[in-house]
C-alpha positions, 0 to 999 in steps of 0.5 A, spaced: 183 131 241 185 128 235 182 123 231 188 118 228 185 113 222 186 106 223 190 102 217 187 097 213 189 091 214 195 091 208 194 085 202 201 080 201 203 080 194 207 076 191 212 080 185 216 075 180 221 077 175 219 077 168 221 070 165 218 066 171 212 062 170 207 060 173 205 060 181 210 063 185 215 059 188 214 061 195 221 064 197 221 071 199 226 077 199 231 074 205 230 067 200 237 063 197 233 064 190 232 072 192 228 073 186 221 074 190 220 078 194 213 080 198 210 086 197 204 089 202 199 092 197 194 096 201 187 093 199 185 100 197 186 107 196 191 108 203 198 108 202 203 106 207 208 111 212 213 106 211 216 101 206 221 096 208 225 093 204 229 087 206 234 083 204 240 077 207 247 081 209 250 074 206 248 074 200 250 080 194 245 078 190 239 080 195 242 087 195 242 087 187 235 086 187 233 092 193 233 096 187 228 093 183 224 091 190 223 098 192 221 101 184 215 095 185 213 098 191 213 105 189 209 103 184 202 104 189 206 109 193 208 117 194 215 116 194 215 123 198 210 121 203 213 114 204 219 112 210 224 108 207 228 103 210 233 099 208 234 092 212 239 087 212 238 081 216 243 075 219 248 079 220 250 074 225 251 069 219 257 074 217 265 075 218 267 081 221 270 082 214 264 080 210 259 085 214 264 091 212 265 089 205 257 088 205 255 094 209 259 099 204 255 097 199 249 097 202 250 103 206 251 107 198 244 103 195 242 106 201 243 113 200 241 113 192 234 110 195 234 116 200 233 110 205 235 109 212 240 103 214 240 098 218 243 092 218 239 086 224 240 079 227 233 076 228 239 070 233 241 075 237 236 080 237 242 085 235 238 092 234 231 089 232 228 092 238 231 098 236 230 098 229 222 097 230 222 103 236 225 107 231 219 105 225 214 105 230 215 112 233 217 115 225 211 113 223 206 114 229 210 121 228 207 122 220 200 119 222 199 126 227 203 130 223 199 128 217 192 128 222 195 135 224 194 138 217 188 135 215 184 138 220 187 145 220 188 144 226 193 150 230 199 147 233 200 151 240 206 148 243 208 140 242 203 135 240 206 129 244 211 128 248 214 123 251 219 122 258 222 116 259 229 113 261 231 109 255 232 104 261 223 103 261 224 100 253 226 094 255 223 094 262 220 087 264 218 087 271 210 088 272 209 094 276 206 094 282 199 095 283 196 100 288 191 098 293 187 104 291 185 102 285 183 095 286 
């Protein structure tokens, strides 16, 4: 039986570039000003599975400074043993033009961070759902693994497995209950 670790409860930092001063603004990666993005700090030695960097498909900028972002959060964090992501939001603030011009370029800044892309709208739930089963089975995947090696344990078969119709996800009828357990 394996044993998996429970994450601590991760710290908000606030990042800001050199030449501001002062408090932070309190504007975050998807911002107008998106110049200040938050960065999850473990409150010790622990890593994160996964960094998520963040930024607004409407505006260029934004993506210019996921660069930067993702070096501040390699800073605390093992780039070899960490998920990337790449996330755009609002895409349904984009014309169909601008997303195509903007996903191009997201999709290259992507490939140089060795992140995965996705592109979401939090307004219409297109692939939100989807992005996040992805990240939960990504890392819940890294967390047995890692847990697998670190007890020396013989792997005999597949460790978990899960069946399903891709239906059950969304699924939000409650099940019926039995008499029998009542």
């Amino acid at each position: 039986q394996a044993i998996l670790p429970s994450p601590a409860p991760p710290w908000i930092c606030r990042t800001r570039d050199a030449g501001e001063k002062g408090e932070g603004s309190g504007g975050g990666p998807t911002s107008p000003q998106g110049t200040e993005p938050l960065v999850l700090c473990p409150p010790h030695q622990s890593l994160f599975a996964a960094i998520i960097i963040v930024f607004d498909l409407n505006d260029v900028a934004s993506l210019d400074h996921t660069r930067q972002w993702l070096a501040d959060a390699l800073k605390e964090n093992d780039p070899s043993s960490v998920l990337l992501f790449l996330l755009g939001t609002k895409k349904d603030l984009s014309t169909p033009a601008q997303y195509n011009l903007i996903e191009r370029d997201a999709r290259k800044v992507a490939k140089e961070m060795q992140a995965e892309y996705w592109a979401v709208s939090s307004l219409t739930g297109e692939n939100v759902r989807e992005f996040f089963f992805r990240l939960a089975a990504l890392t819940f995947e890294g967390s047995v693994l890692a847990e697998l090696e670190k007890s020396q344990a013989r792997r005999i078969g597949d460790v978990v497995r899960i069946h399903g119709d891709e239906r059950d996800l969304y699924a939000t009828e409650k099940r019926k209950r039995t008499k029998c357990c009542a």
